[in-house]
C-alpha positions in Angstrom: 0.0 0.0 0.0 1.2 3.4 -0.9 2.1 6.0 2.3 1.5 9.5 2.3 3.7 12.0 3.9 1.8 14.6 2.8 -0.9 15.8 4.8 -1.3 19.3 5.8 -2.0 20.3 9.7 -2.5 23.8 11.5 -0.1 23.9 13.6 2.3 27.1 12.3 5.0 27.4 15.4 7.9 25.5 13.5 7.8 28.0 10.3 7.1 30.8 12.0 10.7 30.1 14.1 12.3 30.8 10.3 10.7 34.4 9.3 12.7 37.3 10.9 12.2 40.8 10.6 14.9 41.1 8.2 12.5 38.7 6.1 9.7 41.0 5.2 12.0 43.9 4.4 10.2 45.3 1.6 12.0 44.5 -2.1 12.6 47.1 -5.2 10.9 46.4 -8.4 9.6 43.5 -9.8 10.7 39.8 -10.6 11.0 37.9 -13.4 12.4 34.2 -12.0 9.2 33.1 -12.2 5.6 34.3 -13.3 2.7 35.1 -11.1 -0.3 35.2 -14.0 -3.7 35.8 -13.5 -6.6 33.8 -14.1 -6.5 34.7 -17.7 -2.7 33.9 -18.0 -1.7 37.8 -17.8 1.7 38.2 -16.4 0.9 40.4 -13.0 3.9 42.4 -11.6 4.9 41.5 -8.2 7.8 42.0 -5.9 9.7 40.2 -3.1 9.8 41.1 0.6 13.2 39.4 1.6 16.2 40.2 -0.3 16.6 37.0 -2.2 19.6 37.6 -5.0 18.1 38.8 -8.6 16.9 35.4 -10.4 16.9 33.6 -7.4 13.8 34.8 -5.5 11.8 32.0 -5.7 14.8 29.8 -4.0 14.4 28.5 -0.7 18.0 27.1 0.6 19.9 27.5 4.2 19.8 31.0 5.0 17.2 32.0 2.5 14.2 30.0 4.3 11.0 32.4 3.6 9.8 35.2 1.2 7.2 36.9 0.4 5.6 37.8 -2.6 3.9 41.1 -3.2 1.7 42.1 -6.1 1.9 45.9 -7.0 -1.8 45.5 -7.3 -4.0 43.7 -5.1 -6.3 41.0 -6.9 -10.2 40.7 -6.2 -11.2 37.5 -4.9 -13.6 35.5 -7.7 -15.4 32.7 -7.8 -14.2 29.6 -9.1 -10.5 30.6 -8.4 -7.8 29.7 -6.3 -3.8 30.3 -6.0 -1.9 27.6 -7.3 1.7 27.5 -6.2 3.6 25.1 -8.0 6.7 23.8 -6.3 9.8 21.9 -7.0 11.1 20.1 -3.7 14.6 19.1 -4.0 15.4 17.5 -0.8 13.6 15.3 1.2 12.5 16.0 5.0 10.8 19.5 4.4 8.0 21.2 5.7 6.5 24.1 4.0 4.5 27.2 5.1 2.0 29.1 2.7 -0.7 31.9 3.5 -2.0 34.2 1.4 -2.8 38.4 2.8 -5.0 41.0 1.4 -2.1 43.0 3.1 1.1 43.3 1.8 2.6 40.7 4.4 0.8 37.7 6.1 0.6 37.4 10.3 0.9 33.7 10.2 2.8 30.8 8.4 -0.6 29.8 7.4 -0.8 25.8 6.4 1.9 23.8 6.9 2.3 21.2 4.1 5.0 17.9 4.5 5.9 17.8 0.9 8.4 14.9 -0.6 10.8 15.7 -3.0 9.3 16.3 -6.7 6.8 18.3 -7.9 3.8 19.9 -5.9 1.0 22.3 -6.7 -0.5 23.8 -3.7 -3.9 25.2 -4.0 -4.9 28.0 -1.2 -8.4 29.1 -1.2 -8.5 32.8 -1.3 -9.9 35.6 1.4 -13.3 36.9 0.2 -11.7 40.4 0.4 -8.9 39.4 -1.9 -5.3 39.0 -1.9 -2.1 41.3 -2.4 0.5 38.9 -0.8 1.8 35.4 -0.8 3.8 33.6 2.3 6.3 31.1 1.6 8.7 29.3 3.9 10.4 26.0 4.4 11.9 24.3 7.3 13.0 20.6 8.1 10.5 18.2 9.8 13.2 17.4 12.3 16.3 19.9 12.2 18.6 17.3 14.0 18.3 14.4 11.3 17.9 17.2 8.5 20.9 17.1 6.1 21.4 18.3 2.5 24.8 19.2 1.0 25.9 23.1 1.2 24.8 25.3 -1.2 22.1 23.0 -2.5 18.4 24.5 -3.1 15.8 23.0 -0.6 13.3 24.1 -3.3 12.2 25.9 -6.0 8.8 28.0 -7.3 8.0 27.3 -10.3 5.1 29.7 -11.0 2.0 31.5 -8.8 -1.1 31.6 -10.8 -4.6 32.3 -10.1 -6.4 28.7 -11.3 -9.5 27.0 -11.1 -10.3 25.6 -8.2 -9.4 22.4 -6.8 -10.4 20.8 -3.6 -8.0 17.4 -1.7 -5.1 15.6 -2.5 -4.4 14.4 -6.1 -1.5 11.2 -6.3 -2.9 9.8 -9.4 0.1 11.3 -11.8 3.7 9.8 -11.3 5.9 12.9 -10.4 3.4 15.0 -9.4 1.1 16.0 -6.0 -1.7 18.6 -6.0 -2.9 19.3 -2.4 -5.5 21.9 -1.4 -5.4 23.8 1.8 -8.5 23.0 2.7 -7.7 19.0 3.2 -8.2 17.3 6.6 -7.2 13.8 6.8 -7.5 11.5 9.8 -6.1 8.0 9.7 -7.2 5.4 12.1 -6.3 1.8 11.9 -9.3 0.3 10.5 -10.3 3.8 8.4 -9.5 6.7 7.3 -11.6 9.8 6.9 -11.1 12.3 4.5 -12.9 16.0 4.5 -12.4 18.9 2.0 -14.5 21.8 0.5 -16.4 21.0 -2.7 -17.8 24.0 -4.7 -21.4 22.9 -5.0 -22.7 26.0 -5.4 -19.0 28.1 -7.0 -20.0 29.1 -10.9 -18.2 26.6 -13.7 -17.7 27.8 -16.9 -19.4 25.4 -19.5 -19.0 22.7 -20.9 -16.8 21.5 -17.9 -18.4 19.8 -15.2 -17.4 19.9 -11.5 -17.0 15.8 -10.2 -15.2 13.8 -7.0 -12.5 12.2 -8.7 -10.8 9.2 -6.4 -8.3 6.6 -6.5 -7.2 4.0 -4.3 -4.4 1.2 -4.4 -6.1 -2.4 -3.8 -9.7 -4.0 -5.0 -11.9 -4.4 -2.5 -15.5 -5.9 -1.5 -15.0 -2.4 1.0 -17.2 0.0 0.5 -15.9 3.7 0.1 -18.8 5.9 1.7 -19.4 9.3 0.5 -21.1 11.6 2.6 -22.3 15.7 0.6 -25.6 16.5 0.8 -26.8 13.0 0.1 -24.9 9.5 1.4 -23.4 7.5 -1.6 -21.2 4.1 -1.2 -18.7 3.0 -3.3 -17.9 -0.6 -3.7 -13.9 -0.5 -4.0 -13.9 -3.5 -6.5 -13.4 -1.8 -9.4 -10.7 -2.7 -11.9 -9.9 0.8 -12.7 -9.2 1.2 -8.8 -10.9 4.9 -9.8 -13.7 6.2 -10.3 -15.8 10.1 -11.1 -18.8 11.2 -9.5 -20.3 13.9 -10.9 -20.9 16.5 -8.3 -24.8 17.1 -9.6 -26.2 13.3 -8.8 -24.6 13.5 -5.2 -27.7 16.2 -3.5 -24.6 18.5 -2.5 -26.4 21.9 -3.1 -27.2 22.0 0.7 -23.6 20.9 1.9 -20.2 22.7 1.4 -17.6 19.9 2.8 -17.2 16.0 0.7 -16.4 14.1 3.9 -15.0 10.1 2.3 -14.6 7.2 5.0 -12.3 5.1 3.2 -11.7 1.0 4.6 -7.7 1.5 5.6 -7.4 -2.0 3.3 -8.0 0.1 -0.2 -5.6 2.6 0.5 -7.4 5.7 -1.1 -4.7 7.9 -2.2 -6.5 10.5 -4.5 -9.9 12.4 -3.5 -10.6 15.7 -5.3 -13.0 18.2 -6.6 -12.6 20.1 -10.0 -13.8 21.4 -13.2 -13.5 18.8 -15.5 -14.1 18.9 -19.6 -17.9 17.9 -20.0 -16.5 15.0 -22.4 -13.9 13.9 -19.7 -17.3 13.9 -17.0 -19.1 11.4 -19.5 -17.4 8.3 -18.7 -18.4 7.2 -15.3 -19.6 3.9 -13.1 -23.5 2.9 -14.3 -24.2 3.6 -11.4 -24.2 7.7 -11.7 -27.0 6.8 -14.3 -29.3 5.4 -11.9 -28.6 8.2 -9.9 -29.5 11.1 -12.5 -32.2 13.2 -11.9 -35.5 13.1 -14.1 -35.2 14.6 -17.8 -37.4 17.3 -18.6 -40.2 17.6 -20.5 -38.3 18.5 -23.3 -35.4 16.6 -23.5 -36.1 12.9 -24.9 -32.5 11.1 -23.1 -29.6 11.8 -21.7 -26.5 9.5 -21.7 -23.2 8.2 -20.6 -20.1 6.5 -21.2 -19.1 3.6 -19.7 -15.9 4.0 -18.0 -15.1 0.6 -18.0 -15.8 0.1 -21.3 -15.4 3.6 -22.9 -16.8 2.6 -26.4 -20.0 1.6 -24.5 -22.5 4.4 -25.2 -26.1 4.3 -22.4 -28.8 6.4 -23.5 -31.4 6.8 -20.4 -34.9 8.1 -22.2 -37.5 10.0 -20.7 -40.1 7.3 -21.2 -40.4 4.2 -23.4 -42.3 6.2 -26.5 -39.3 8.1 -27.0 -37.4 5.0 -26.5 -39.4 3.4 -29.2 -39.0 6.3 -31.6 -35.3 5.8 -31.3 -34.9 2.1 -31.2 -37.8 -0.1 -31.7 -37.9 -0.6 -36.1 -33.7 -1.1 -35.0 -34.8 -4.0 -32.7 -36.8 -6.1 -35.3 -34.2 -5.2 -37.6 -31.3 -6.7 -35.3 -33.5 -9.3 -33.3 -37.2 -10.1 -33.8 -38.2 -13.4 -35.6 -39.2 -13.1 -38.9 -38.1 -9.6 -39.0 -34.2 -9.8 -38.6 -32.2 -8.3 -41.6 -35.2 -6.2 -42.9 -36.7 -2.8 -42.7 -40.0 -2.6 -41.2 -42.5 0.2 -41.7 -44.3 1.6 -38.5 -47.5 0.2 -39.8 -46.0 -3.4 -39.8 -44.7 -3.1 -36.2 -47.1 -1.0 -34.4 -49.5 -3.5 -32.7 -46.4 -5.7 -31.8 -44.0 -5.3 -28.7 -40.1 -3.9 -29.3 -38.3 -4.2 -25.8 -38.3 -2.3 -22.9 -34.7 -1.8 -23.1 -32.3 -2.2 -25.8 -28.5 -3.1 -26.7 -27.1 -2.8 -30.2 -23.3 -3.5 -31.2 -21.8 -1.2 -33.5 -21.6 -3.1 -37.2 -25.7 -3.9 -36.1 -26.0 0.0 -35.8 -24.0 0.3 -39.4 -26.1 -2.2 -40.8 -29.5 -0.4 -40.0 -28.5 2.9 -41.3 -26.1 1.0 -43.8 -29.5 -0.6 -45.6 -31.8 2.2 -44.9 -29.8 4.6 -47.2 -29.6 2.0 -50.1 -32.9 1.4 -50.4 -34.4 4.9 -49.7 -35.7 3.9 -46.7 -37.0 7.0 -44.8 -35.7 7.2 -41.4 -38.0 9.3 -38.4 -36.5 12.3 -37.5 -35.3 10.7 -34.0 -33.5 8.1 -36.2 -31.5 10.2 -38.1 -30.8 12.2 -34.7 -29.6 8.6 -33.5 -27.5 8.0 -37.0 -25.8 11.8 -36.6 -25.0 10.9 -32.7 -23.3 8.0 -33.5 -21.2 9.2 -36.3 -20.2 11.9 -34.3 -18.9 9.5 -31.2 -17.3 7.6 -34.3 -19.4 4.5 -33.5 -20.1 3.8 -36.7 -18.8 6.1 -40.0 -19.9 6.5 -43.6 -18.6 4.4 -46.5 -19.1 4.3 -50.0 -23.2 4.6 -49.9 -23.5 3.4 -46.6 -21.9 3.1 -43.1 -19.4 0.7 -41.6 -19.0 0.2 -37.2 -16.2 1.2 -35.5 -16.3 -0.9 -32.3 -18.7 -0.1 -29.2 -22.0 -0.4 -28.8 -25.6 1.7 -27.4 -27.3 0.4 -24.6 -30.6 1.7 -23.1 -33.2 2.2 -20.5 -36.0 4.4 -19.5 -37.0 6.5 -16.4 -40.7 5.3 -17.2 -39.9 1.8 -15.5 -39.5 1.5 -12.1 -36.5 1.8 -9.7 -36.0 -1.6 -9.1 -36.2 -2.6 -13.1 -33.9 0.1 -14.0 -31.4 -1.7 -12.2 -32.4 -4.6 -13.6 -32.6 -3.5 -17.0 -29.1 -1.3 -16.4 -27.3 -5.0 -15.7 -28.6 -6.9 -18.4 -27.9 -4.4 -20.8 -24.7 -3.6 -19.9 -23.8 -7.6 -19.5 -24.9 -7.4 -23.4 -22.3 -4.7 -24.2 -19.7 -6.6 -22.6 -20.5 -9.6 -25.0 -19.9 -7.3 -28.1 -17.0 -5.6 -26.9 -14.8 -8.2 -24.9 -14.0 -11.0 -27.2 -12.8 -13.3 -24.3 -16.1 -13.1 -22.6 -17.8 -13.4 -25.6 -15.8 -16.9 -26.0 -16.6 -17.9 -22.5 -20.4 -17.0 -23.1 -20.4 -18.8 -26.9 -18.6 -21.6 -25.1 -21.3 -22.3 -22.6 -23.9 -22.2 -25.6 -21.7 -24.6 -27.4 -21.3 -26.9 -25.3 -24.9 -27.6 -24.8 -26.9 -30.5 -25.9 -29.6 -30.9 -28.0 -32.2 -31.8 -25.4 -30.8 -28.9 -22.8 -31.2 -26.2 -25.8 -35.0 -27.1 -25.7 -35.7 -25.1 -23.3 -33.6 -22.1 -24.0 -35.1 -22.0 -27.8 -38.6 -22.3 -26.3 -38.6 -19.6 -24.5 -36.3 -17.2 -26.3 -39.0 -17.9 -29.6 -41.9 -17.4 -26.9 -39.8 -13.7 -26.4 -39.8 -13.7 -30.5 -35.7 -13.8 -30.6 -34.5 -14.7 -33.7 -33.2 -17.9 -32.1 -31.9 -19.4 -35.2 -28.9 -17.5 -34.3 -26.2 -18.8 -32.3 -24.5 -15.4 -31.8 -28.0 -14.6 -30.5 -28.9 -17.4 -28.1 -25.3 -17.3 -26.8 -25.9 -13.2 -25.7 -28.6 -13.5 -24.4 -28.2 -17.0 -22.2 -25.2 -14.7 -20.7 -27.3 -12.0 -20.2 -30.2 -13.8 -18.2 -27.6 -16.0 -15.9 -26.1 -13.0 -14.8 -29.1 -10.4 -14.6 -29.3 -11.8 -10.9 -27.1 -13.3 -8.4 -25.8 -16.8 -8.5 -27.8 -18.0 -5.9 -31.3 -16.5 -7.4 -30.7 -17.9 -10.7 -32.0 -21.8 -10.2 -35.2 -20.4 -8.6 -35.4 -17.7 -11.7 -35.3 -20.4 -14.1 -37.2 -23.1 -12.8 -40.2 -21.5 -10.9 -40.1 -17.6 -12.4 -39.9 -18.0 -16.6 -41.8 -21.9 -16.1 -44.9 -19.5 -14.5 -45.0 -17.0 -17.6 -44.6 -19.7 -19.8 -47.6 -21.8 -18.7 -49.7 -19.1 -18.4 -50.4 -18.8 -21.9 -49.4 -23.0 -22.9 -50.7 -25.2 -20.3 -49.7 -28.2 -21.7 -45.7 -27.6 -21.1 -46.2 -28.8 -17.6 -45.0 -32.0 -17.9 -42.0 -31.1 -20.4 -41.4 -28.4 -18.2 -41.1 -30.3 -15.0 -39.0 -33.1 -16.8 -36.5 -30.9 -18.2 -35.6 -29.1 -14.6 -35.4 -32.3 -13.0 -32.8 -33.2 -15.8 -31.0 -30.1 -16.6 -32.4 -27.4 -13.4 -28.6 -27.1 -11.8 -27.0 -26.4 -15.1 -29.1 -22.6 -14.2 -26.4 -21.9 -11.2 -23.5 -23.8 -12.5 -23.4 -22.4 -15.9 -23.9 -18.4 -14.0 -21.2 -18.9 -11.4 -18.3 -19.9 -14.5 -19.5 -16.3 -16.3 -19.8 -14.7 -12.7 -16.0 -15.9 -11.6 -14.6 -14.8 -15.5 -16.3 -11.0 -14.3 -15.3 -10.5 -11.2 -11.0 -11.2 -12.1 -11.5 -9.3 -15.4 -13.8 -6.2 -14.3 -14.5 -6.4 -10.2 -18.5 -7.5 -10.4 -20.5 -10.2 -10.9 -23.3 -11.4 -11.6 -26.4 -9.4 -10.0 -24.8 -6.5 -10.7 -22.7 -4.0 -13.3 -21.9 -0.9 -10.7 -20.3 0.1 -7.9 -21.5 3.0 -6.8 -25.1 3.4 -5.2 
C-alpha cells in the first residue's frame, strides 16, 4: 500500500521560528524568475519582501528560508479561483508554510504542508476580500536528522497563478502532487476519513463539469462511503481502482464539505473536486446513471459512457415512446423473428412489442443505417438524430453509400420503469455490451452455448422464440443466455429459471407442464453452475459479478 507524507495540519509554530524581521524587508521592483499570472494567463507584476539575490527569489536554501511575494496591485477575490503554487522540492524531510494576505505581508505561516521531494502544486483558497501577498517558507521536519549538501536549493517555485479551483489531494500522476489547503485527513487503523471543501454552489464555466474524482491502491468488497448532501457508497472492486462522480447526482447543493470514510485496506490515495471537460465527465460507473435526476419535459434522453468500457454508449430516455422512436424498427431489424435483416415500416410493427430496453453492437447499428440509405428507406426524425450521434462519437462512419461500425455499442433504458427494473434493466444491458466488446467473454459466453446439448437447448429455444428472438442464431442465443444468468445473483438464478420463466410460460401453454417439469429435474442445476463460470470470469476481469454491473449506489 502506498504511504502518504503529505498531509497538511494547522499547527504554524515550526515556520514561523524561520521568518525574521529582516524577512519581510520590503524589495525594489519587480521579478521575473518566475511568473505570477492571472486567471486569464496575464503576467501580474509582483515583488519580493526578503532580499533573495536577482533570479533567485523564488529559491528556498539555508539562509534563504521564507519570502514573500507582493503584487503591485491587489487582486479581487472570484469565484471559481484559487492560488496555485507550483513547487519543485529538491530534498527530502521538508516542511513548508504558505498563506496568502489582502495585506502586503501575512501574520501567520498559514498551512503547513509535508511535501516529498518532486513536484507539488498547492492550492490556497482565497480571502473573500482578496489577496495582495503570498507567504512562503520551508523548514525541516526534524532539524537534527535534517541534512542536504551546502549550497544546495531546498526548493524551487515554479510559477504563482490564479487557477481554477481544486479541492483534496491528487496522487494519481507519477511525479506530481496537487494538495488543497482545505484537506483534513484523519487515519485510524481500520479507516480513514477524508474532508475537503467542494464547490457545489461556485460558478463553472461550460462545458466543464465539477466531479469527485478518487483513486485508491487495492480491489476491494469495501465499500468507500461518501457523505455531501446525500450519502453514496462505493464498492472499491473496481478494476480501474478509480472512479468520477459527478458533483450534480450526489444532493450537495445543501452541503459545502465531501467528507469520504475510506476501509484503511484500499488505500485511497487520490480524492478531489474540480472542473472537468464535459466530455472527460461522460465516462463514469452505471451507477451515476441510476442516480440522474428526471429529464425534462423537453429533453427525450440523456446518456453516458461507460468507463469501463469507454466505447459503450447508455442512453437513459425520458419514457419508453421516445425510446421506441429511437430504437424499436432497430430491434426487429437486429433481433425479432421473422423480421431480422429487414426494414419494417411503422404500420408493420405498431401492434407488436419492441423491448423495454435495448442493446445494439456497433456493425448492427452500421447495418441499420447501412440498408436504410440504399434502399431509400426514410428514417423518423429521432432516427437520423440517433444515425448523426453515432457518427459523431465515431461509432459507426460512412462508407461508400453506406456506413461501416467502428467498435462499441448503445445500450438503453427508460425513467418510465420502475427503480427496481432500472437496475435490472441497467445490468442486463450492460452484461450485453460486454459480449460485443470483450471477445474473451464473448468466447466464454459462446462456449457455454456450445457446449450444450440438443435436449438442454430445448428449453432455452422455447422460451427465447416465446420472447420472439431470432433464435436461429447462435451469436444470438449465446448473448442472451449470458445475459439472463447474470441479470441476478448466482444463488437466485436456479429459482429464476425453474419457478419464475416456467410461470410466464404456462400461463399462456398449459400443456408444457410436464416437459417443463421433466427438463428441470434433468438439466435445473445447469441454471447456477453455468452463472457462477461467467460470474468468476467477471469478477477477475472487471471487479462484479453477476447481479450486478456498478459500484457506486
Amino acid at each position: 500500500m502506498r504511504t502518504h507524507s503529505i498531509l497538511p495540519h494547522r499547527s504554524a509554530l515550526a515556520l514561523c521560528l524561520f521568518f525574521s524581521a529582516a524577512t519581510f524587508s520590503c524589495g525594489s521592483g519587480g521579478l521575473s524568475s518566475f511568473p505570477w499570472k492571472s486567471a486569464s494567463g496575464k503576467m501580474l507584476s509582483f515583488s519580493q519582501g526578503a532580499s533573495f539575490p536577482k533570479g533567485a527569489e523564488g529559491k528556498f536554501s539555508r539562509g534563504r528560508t521564507g519570502n514573500v511575494y507582493i503584487l503591485r496591485e491587489p487582486v479581487k477575490s472570484e469565484k471559481g479561483l484559487m492560488i496555485a503554487v507550483d513547487l519543485d522540492v529538491e530534498v527530502d524531510g521538508l516542511s513548508a508554510g504558505l498563506a496568502l494576505s489582502a495585506e502586503r505581508k501575512s501574520r501567520s505561516a498559514g498551512r503547513i504542508f509535508v511535501l516529498p521531494k518532486g513536484r507539488s502544486i498547492v492550492y490556497l483558497n482565497l480571502a473573500p476580500q482578496g489577496s495582495r501577498s503570498l507567504s512562503v517558507s520551508f523548514a525541516p521536519n526534524d532539524p537534527k536528522s535534517f541534512s542536504a549538501p551546502s549550497g544546495t536549493d531546498w526548493a524551487v517555485i515554479r510559477s504563482i497563478s490564479f487557477a481554477p479551483e481544486f479541492h483534496g489531494l491528487d496522487l494519481s500522476k507519477a511525479g506530481l502532487r496537487r494538495i488543497s489547503d482545505d484537506l483534513v485527513i484523519e487515519k485510524g487503523a481500520a479507516k480513514t476519513i477524508w474532508r475537503f471543501s467542494a464547490p457545489y454552489s461556485r460558478a463553472t464555466a461550460a462545458p466543464a463539469v465539477q466531479a469527485l474524482l478518487l483513486g485508491w491502491d487495492l480491489r476491494s468488497e469495501a465499500d468507500i462511503f461518501i457523505a455531501a448532501g446525500s450519502a453514496l457508497r462505493l464498492r472499491a472492486a473496481s478494476a480501474k481502482r478509480s472512479a468520477l462522480v459527478p458533483l450534480s447526482v450526489m444532493g450537495a447543493e445543501s452541503s459545502g464539505t465531501i467528507s469520504l470514510t475510506a476501509p484503511t485496506e484500499v488505500g485511497l490515495h487520490s480524492a478531489y473536486t474540480e472542473a472537468i471537460a464535459a466530455d472527460a465527465g461522460e465516462a463514469v460507473d452505471l451507477g451515476v446513471i441510476l442516480l440522474l435526476p428526471p429529464l425534462s419535459e423537453g429533453a427525450d434522453f440523456t446518456y453516458r459512457v461507460w468507463d469501463l468500457l469507454p466505447g459503450v454508449y447508455v442512453f437513459d430516455f425520458r419514457n419508453y415512446a421516445i425510446q421506441d422512436a429511437y430504437l424499436k424498427r432497430l430491434a426487429f431489424f437486429v433481433e425479432k423473428r421473422g423480421f431480422a435483416g429487414r426494414l419494417a415500416s411503422d404500420e408493420e410493427i405498431a401492434p407488436l412489442h419492441g423491448w423495454n430496453a435495448h442493446d445494439y453492437k456497433a456493425e448492427d447499428l452500421a447495418a441499420f443505417f447501412s440498408k436504410a440509405a440504399k434502399t431509400g428507406f426514410e428514417l423518423n426524425a429521432r432516427e437520423g438524430a440517433l444515425r448523426d450521434f453515432l457518427i459523431s462519437k465515431e461509432v459507426i462512419a460512412k462508407e461508400g453509400g453506406g456506413f461501416k461500425g467502428r467498435g462499441g455499442a448503445v445500450i438503453s433504458i427508460s425513467q418510465e420503469a420502475p427503480a427496481y427494473l432500472r437496475r435490472l434493466f441497467l445490468t442486463h444491458e450492460s452484461s450485453h455490451a460486454i459480449f460485443f466488446v470483450d471477445d474473451g467473454y464473448r468466447k466464454l459466453a459462446s462456449s457455454l452455448w456450445d457446449s450444450m446439448s440438443k435436449d438442454e437447448r430445448w428449453f432455452w429455444k422455447l422460451y427465447f422464440g416465446w420472447m420472439n428472438y431470432d433464435t436461429s442464431s447462435n451469436y444470438l442465443m449465446a448473448n442472451e443466455i449470458q445475459a439472463y444468468l447474470i441479470q441476478q445473483p448466482v444463488d437466485g438464478a436456479t429459482q429464476y429459471f425453474t419457478e419464475t420463466i416456467p410461470a410466464r410460460l404456462l400461463e399462456k401453454h398449459p400443456e408444457l407442464e410436464g416437459e417443463l417439469k421433466a427438463y428441470f429435474e434433468r438439466f435445473g442445476g445447469e441454471f447456477a453452475r453455468k452463472a457462477a463460470i461467467l460470474d468468476a470470469w467477471l469478477r477477475k476481469q472487471y471487479g462484479f459479478g453477476a447481479g450486478t454491473t456498478l459500484f457506486l449506489r
